[in-house]
C-alpha positions as CSV (number, residue, x, y, z in Angstrom):
1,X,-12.7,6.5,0.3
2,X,-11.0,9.3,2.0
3,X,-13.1,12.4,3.8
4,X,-11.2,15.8,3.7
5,X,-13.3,18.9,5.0
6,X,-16.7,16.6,4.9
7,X,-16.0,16.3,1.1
8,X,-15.7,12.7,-0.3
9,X,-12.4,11.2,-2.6
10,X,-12.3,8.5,-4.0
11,X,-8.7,6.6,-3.6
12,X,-6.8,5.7,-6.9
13,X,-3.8,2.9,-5.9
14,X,-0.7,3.0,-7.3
15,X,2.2,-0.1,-7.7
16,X,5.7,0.9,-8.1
17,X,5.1,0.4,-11.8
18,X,2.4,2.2,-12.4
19,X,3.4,5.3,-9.8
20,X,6.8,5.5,-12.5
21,X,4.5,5.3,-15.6
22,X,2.7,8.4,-14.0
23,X,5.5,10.7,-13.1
24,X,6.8,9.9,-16.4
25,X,3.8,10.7,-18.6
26,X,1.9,12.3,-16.1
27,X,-0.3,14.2,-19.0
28,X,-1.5,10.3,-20.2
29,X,-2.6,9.4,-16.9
30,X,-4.1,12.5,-15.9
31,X,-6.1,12.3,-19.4
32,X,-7.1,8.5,-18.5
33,X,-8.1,9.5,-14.9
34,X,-10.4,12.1,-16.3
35,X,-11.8,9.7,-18.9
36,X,-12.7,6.8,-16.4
37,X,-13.3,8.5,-13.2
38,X,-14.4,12.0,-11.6
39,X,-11.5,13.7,-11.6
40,X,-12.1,16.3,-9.3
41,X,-13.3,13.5,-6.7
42,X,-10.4,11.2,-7.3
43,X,-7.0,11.2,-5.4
44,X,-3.8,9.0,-6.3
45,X,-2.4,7.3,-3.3
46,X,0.7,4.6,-3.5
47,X,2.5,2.9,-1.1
48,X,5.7,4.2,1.0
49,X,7.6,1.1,-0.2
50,X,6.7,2.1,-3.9
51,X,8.1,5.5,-3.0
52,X,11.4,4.5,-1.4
53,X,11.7,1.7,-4.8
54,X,11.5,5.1,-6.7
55,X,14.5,6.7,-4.6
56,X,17.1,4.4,-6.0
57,X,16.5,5.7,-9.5
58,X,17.4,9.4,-8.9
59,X,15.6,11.1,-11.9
60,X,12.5,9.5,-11.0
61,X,12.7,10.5,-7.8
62,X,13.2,13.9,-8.9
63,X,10.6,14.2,-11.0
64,X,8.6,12.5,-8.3
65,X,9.2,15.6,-6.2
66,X,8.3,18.2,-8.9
67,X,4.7,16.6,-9.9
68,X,3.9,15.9,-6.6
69,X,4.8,18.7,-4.6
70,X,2.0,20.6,-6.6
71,X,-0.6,17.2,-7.2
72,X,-2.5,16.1,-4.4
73,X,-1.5,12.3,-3.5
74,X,-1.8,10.2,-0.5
75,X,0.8,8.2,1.0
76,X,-0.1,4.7,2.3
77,X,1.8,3.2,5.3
78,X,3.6,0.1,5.0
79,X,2.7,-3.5,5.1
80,X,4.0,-4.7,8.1
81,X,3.2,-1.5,9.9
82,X,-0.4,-2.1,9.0
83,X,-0.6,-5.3,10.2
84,X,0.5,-4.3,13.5
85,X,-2.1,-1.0,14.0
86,X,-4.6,-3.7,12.9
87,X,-3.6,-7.1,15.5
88,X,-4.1,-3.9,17.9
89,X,-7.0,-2.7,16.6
90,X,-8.9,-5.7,16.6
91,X,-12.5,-5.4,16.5
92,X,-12.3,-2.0,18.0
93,X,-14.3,0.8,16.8
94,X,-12.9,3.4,18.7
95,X,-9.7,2.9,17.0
96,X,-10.2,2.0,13.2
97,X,-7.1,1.8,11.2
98,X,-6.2,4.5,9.1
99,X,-3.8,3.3,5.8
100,X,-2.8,6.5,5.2
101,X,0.4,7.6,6.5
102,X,0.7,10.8,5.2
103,X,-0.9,13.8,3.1
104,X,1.8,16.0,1.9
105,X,-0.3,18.1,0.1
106,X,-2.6,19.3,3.0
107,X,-0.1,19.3,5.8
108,X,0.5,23.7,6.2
109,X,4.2,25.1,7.0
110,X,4.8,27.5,9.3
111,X,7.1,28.7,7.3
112,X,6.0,30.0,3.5
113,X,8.1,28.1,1.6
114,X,8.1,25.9,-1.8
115,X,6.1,23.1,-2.3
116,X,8.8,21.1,-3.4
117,X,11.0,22.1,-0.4
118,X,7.7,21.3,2.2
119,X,7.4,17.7,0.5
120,X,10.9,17.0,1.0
121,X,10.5,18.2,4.3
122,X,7.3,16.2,5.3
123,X,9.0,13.2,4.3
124,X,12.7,13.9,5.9
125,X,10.1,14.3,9.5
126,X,8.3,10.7,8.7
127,X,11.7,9.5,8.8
128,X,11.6,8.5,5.3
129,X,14.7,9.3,4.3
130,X,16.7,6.9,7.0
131,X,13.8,4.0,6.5
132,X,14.3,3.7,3.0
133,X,17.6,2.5,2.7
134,X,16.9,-0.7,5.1
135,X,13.6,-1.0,3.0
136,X,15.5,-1.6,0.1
137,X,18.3,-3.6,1.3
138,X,15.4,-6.1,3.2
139,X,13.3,-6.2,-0.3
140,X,14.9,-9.3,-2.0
141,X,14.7,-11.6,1.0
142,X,11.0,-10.5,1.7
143,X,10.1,-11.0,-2.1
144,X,12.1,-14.6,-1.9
145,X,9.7,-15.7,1.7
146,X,6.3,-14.0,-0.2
147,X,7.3,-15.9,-3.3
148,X,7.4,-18.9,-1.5
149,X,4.2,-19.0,-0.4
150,X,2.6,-19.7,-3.5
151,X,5.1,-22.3,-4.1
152,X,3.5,-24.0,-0.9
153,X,0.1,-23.8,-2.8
154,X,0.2,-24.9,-6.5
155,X,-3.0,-24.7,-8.1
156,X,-4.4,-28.7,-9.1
157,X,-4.6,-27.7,-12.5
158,X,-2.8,-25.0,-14.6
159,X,-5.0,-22.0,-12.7
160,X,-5.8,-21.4,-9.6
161,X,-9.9,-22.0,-8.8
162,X,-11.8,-18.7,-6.8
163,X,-11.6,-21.8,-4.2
164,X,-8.0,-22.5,-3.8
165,X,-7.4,-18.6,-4.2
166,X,-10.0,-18.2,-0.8
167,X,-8.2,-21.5,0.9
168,X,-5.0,-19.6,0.4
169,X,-5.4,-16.2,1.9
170,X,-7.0,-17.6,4.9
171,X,-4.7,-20.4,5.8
172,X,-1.5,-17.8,4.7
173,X,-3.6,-15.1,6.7
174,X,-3.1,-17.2,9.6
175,X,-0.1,-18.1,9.6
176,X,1.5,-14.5,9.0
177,X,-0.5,-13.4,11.5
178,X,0.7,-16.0,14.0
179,X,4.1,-14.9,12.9
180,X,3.3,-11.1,14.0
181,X,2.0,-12.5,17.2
182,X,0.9,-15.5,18.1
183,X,0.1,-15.2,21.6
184,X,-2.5,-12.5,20.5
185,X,-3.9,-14.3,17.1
186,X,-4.1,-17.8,18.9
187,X,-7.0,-16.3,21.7
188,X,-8.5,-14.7,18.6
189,X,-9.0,-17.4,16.4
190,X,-10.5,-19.4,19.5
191,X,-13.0,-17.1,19.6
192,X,-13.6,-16.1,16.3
193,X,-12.9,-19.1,13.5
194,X,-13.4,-16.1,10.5
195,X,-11.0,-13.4,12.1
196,X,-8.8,-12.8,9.1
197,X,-11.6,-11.1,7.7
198,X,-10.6,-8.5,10.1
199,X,-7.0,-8.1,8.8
200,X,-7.9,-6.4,5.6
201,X,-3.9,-5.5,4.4
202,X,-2.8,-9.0,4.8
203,X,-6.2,-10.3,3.0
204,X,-5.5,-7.9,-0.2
205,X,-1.9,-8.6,-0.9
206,X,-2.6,-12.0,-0.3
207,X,-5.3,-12.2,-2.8
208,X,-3.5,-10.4,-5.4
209,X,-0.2,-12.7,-4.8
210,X,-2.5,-15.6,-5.6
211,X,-4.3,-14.3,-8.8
212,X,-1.2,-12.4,-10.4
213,X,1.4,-15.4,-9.7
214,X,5.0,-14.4,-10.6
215,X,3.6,-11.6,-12.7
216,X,5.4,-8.6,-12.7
217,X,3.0,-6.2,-14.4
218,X,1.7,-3.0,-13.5
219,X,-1.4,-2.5,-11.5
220,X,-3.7,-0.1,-10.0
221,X,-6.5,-0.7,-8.1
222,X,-9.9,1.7,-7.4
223,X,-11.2,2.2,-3.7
């Protein structure tokens, strides 16, 4: 949940997929939002990564830029960013980690211009713009390494048991995290066998890597 001005929203995440069904039948969505959940209390969110997958079809990205500039969102920061803010993070309250990377809708302009124009703005300052292109250049060899993970763990039978599914995020956990930094995970997990529990990003996609397979279909999720 996200708290703006000591009122409550609930978060509604978007894949890539599901982020271009919206923008192009945004009336559908909005009508299925309303229908399942409180609309006035709900706020779409997706990933960065979704939004620069959206920037190499143009006309998405355009219309991306007219709906949203006017309808609240939030943008979530990155996978590997997120791992990072929470290695640091570890265990400390004073510093919880925050997904959200940006709110274009609430950030205020010194200058009164249009909506469209601020959004474009707000993301040209996150360096968005020069990030993206690197994002999607990078995007097949990181889809080849998270692919083969679940190569490494084939289910016994056809389907993977809520077992295996558990055995693989945390031994996977682990391991990525070592990747990250091992200096820092290996004193962790001598003190604390559980820690991945603490790494929440790694934990979902993880998770959802292990149930979904190779599937390509479009997702959202409700948090």
């Amino acid at each position: 949940m996200l708290t703006i001005n000591n009122r409550k929203y609930f978060l509604l995440l978007l894949d890539t997929n599901a982020l271009s069904n919206f923008i192009k039948s945004p009336e559908h969505w909005i009508t299925w939002i309303k229908n399942k959940f409180l609309f006035s209390q709900t706020i779409i969110c997706y990933s960065i990564f979704s939004l620069s997958e959206l920037q190499v079809k143009d006309y998405l990205f355009e219309k991306y830029l007219d709906l949203f500039s006017l309808y609240p969102s939030a943008i979530l920061d990155g996978y590997e960013t997120l791992v990072d803010k929470e290695i640091k993070a570890y265990k400390s309250e004073l510093n919880p980690v925050n997904p959200i990377l940006l709110l274009p809708y609430a950030i205020k302009s010194e200058r009164n211009i249009p909506n469209r124009e601020k959004l474009e703005m707000v993301l040209a300052d996150s360096q968005f713009y020069n990030n993206s292109k690197y994002w999607i250049d990078s995007r097949k060899d990181i889809l080849i390494k998270i692919l083969r993970l679940i190569e490494n763990y084939p289910p016994k039978n056809r389907n993977y048991t809520v077992e295996e599914i558990d055995d693989f995020v945390e031994k996977v956990s682990i391991q990525q995290l070592i990747l990250k930094n091992g200096m820092v995970i290996n004193k962790i997990i001598n003190i604390e066998e559980q820690c991945v529990n603490h790494f929440k990003s790694i934990k979902a996609i993880l998770d959802f890597l292990q149930k979904t397979g190779h599937s390509k279909k479009s997702c959202c999720f409700f948090v």
